[in-house]
N, C-alpha and C positions, 0 to 999 in steps of 0.2 A: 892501697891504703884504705882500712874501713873503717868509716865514722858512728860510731856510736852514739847515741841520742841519750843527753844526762837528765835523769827527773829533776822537778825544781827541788828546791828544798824547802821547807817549810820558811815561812817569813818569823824572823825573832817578834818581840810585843809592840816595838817602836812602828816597825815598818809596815804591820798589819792593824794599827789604829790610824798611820796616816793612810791606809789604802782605803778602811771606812768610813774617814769624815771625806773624801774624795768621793766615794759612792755615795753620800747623804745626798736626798733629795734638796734643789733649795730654788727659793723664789728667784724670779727672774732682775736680773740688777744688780743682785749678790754679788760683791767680788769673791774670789777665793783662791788660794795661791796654786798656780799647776805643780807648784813642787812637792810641796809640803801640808798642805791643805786647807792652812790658816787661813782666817776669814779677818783678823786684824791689819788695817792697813797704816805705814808712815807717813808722814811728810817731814822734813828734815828743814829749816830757817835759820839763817843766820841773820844777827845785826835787828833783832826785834825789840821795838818799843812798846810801853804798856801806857795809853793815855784814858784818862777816864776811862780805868776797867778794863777796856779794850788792846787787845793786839794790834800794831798795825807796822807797816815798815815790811824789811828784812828780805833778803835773798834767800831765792828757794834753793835748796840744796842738793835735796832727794826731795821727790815727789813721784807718792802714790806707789809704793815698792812694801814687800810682805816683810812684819815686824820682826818673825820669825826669823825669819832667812836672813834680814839683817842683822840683825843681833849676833848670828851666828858668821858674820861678813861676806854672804854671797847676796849680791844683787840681783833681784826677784819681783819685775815689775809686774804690780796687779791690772793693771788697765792700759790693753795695748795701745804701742802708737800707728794711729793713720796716718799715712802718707799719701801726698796726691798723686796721682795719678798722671803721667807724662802726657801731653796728646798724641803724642806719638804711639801712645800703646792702647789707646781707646777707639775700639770699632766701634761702627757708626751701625745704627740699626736698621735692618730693613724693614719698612712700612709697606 
């Protein structure tokens, strides 16, 4: 059996503007979605009061996920989660 190597094909207009706001250059802090390249992020609340002005209350729902991607219903978190660290999996340093 001989495999043949297929050139790419050219990217349609959608997929080669999200491949260039993905190569923009951007300050450090910036979220930005690895999917899709949005730089807008959600939080999602339920059960919120407005008291003098102010929001307060409510259960977070979604939190910190690309608006993009939501809207279009794939879940797309901008700001990873840490997890800790077992001690079990933590080498001790040598001094």
């Amino acid at each position: 059996m001989l495999l043949k190597l297929v050139p790419p094909t050219v990217p349609d207009r959608l997929t080669a503007m999200k491949n260039r706001l993905k190569a923009l250059p951007r300050p450090d802090g910036l979220c930005q979605c690895p999917r899709c390249g949005n730089r807008s992020m959600l939080t999602e609340k339920s059960g919120v009061f407005i008291k003098a002005g102010r929001k307060s209350g409510g259960t977070v729902i979604v939190k910190d996920v690309c608006a993009a991607c939501y809207r279009a219903g794939i879940y797309s978190p901008m700001v990873p989660t840490l997890e800790p660290v077992s001690p079990s999996k933590v080498v001790p340093r040598k001094r």
